[in-house]
C-alpha positions in Angstrom: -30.0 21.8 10.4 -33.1 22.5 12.5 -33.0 22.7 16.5 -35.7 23.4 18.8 -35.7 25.6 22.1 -37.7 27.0 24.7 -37.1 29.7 26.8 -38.7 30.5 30.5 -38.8 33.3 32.7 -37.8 36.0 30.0 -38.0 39.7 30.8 -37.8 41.9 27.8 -37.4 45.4 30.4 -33.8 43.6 31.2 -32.4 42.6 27.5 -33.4 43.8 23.9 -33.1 40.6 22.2 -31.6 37.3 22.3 -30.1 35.5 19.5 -28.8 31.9 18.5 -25.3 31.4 18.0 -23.2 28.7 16.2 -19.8 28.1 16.5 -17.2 25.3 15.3 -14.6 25.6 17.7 -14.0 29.1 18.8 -14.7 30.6 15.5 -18.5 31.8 15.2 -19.8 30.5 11.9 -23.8 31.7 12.5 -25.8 34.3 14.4 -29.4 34.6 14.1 -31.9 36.8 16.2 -34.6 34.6 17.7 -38.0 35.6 19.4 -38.4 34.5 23.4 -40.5 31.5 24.9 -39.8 28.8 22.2 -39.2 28.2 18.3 -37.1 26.3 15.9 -33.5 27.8 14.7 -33.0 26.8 11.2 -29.5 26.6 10.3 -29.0 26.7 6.4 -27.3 24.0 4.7 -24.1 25.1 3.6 -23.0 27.0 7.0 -20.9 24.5 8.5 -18.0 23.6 6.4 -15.7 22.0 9.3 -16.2 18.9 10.6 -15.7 18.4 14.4 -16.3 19.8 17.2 -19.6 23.2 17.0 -21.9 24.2 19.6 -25.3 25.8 19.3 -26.2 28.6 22.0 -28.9 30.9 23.1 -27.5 34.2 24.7 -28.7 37.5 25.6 -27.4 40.6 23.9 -24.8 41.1 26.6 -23.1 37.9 26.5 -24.9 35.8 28.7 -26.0 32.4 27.7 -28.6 31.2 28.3 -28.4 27.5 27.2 -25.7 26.0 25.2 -25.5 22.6 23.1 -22.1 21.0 22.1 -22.1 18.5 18.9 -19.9 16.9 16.7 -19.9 17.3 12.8 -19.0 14.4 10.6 -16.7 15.4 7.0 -18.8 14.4 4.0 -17.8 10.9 2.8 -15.5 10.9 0.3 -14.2 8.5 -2.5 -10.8 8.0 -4.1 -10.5 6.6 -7.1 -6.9 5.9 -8.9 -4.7 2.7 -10.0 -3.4 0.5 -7.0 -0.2 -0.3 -9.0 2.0 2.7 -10.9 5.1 2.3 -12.5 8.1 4.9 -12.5 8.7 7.7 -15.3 6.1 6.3 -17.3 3.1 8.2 -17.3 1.0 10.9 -16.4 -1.5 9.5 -13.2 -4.5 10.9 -12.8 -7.1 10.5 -9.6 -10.7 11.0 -9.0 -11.8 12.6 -5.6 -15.7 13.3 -5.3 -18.6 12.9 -3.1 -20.7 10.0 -2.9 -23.9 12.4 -2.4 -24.9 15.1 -3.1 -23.7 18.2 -0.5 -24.3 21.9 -0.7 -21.9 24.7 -2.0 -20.6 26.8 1.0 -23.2 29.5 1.8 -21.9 33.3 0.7 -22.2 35.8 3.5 -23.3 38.2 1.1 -26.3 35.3 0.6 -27.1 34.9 4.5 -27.9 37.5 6.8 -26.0 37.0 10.0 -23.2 34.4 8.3 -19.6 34.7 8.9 -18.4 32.0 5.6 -15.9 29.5 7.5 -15.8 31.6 10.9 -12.4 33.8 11.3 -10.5 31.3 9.7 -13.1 30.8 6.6 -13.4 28.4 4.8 -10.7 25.2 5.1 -8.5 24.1 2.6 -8.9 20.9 1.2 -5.5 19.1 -0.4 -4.1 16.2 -1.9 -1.4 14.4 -1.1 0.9 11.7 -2.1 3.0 10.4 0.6 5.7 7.3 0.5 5.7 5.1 3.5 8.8 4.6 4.9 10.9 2.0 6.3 11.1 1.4 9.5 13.3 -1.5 11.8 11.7 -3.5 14.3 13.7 -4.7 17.8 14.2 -8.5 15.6 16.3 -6.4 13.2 13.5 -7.0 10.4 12.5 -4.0 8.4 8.7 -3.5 7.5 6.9 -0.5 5.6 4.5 1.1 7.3 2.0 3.6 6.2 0.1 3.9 9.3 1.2 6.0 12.4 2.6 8.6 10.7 5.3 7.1 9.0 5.1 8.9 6.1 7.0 11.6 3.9 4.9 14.0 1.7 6.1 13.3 -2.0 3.1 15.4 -3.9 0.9 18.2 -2.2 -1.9 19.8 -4.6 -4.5 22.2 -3.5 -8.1 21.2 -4.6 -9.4 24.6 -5.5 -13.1 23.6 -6.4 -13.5 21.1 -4.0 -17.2 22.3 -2.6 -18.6 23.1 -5.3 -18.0 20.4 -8.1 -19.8 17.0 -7.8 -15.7 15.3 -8.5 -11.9 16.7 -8.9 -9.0 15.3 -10.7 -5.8 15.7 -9.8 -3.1 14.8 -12.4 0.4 13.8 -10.7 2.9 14.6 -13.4 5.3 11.6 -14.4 8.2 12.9 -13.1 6.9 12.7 -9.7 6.6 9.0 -10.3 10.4 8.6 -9.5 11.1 5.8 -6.9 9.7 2.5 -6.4 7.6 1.6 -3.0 4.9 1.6 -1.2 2.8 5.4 -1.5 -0.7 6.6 0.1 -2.8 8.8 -1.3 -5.4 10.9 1.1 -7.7 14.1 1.1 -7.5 16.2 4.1 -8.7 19.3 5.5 -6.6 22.2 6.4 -8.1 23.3 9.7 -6.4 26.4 10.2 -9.2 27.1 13.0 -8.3 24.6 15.2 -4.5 25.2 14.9 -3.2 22.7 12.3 -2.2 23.4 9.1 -1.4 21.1 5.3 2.4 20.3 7.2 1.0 17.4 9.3 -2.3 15.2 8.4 -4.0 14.6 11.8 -6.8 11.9 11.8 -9.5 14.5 12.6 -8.2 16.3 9.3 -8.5 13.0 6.8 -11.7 12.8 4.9 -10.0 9.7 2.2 -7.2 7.6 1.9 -6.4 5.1 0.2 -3.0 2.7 1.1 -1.4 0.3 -0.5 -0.1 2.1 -3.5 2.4 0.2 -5.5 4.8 1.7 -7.5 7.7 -0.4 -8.8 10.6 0.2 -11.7 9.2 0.6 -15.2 9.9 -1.9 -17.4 10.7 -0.1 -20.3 14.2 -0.3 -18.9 16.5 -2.1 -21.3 20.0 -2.2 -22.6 20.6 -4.1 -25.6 23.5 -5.5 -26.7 25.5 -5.0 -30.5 22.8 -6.8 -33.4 26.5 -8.0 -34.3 26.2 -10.7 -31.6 29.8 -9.8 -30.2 28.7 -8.3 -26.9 30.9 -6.0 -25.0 33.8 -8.1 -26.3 37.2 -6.0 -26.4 38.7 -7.3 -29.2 35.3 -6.5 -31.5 36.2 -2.7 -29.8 39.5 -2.1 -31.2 39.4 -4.0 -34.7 35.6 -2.7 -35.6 36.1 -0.7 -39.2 32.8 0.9 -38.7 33.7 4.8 -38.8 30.5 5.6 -37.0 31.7 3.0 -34.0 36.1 2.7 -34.5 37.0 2.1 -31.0 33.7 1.8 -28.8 30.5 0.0 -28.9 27.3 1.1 -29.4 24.8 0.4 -27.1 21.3 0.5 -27.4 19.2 2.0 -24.1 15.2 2.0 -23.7 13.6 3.7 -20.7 10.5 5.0 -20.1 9.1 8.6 -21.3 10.1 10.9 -18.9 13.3 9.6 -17.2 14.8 11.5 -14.2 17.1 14.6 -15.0 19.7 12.7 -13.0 19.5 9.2 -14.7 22.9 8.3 -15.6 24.8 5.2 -18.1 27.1 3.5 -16.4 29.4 0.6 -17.2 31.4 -1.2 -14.8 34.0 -3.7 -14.7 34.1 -7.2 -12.6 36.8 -7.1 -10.5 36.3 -10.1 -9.5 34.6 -12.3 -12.3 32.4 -14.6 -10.2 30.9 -11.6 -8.0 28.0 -9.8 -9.0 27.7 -7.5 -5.9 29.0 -3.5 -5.8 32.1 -4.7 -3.9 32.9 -7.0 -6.8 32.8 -4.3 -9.9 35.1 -1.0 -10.5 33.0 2.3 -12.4 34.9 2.8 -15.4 32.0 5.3 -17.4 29.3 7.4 -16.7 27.5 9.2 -18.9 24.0 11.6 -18.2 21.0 9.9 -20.1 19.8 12.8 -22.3 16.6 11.3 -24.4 16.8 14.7 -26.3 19.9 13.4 -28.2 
């Protein structure tokens, strides 16, 4: 970043030097010493590493400033790229976060005379995050998801470590976070610790890429198969079935997906009433945990 300045009426008997200073926010990023009547300040690429708010100033040694520019920093553009449909407990998702030009490495203070890397704060965090959208009733009694206006709950938080300085990121959500069917949003923000907010809450300012409109729905490797003998879950088959390896039950073939839930359950119920097929209509006779170990 280059800016240009001029500087009248200096007197050198008064004040040793002046220098340029940067900030984003209230946190100095940048101090340089700069000769009087008028030059460029060169800012290098790779100092600012917050978008927002910064100002450039001019200021005496003591404090006093001379003049003093405010302007606002845009976060580099970034691109998601993952599935738009995901189904549960059945694989391992993985999603692509990188640049779409090039950008420069955060500057080491060690590298820059006069840098402060990230201000007080230093450097932001950058995250990813899964969120379900939720629910919500309108005054006509309908119910609508929305993922916009906060109306979110954090499902998957990951911290992208080498964010700055690699070209792209992936981020693997395991598939047992995969666990309920809905509507999700995926989104890379800024922790901006500087300006008072942190990773709990994802303020517009602090978004760099989302993406809505995630689908996940049940997997279809769900399936219960009935006895290859044909006679269903018939109680008569039950009691008079010879078959050591079955005498008095019925076996009953289960597929689900790879990594089911540690809570998934079998569970057979009785109609109570034979021509209702709602929960008021059947009784829970057997439960049994879903082990895919045994």
């Amino acid at each position: 970043m280059y800016s240009s300045y001029k500087i009248d009426n200096y007197d050198p008997t008064r004040f040793n030097d002046i220098h340029a200073l940067l900030h984003a926010g209230n946190s100095l990023l940048y101090a340089t010493r700069v000769a009087h009547g008028q030059g460029i300040i060169r800012v290098p690429c790779g100092v600012i590493v917050y978008g927002g708010n910064h100002s450039a100033a001019i200021s005496y040694t003591n404090g006093t400033t001379i003049a003093e520019v405010e302007f606002k920093v845009l976060w580099p553009l970034v691109r998601i790229t993952g599935p738009s449909q995901v189904e549960t407990f059945t694989a391992d998702v993985t999603f692509t976060i990188g640049f779409t030009r090039a950008v420069c490495p955060p500057v080491a203070a060690s590298q820059t005379k006069g840098l402060l890397q990230g201000g007080k704060p230093g450097l932001p965090s950058i995250w990813f995050r899964l969120e379900k959208c939720l629910d919500i009733q309108l005054e006509n009694g309908s119910i609508i998801t929305d993922c916009h206006h906060q109306v979110t709950k954090l499902h998957f938080l990951y911290k992208l470590e080498r964010f700055y300085y690699l070209p792209s990121s992936l981020v693997q959500i395991p598939c047992k976070f995969w666990d309920w069917p809905g509507t999700y949003t995926v989104a890379v923000t800024a922790d901006l610790q500087g300006y008072g907010r942190s990773t709990s809450v994802a303020t517009k300012s602090s978004v760099l890429a989302k993406q809505d409109g995630l689908s996940v729905t049940w997997s279809l490797e769900y399936r219960i198969l009935e006895p290859a003998t044909g006679h269903g879950l018939d109680h008569q088959y039950c009691s008079s079935n010879s078959n050591p390896s079955t005498a008095g039950g019925v076996v009953v073939e289960i597929d689900y997906p790879q990594c089911i839930g540690d809570s998934d359950k079998i569970r057979i119920y009785k109609l109570i009433k034979p021509d209702s097929v709602t929960r008021e209509g059947i009784l829970h006779i057997f439960r049994n945990n879903l082990n895919k170990n045994l």
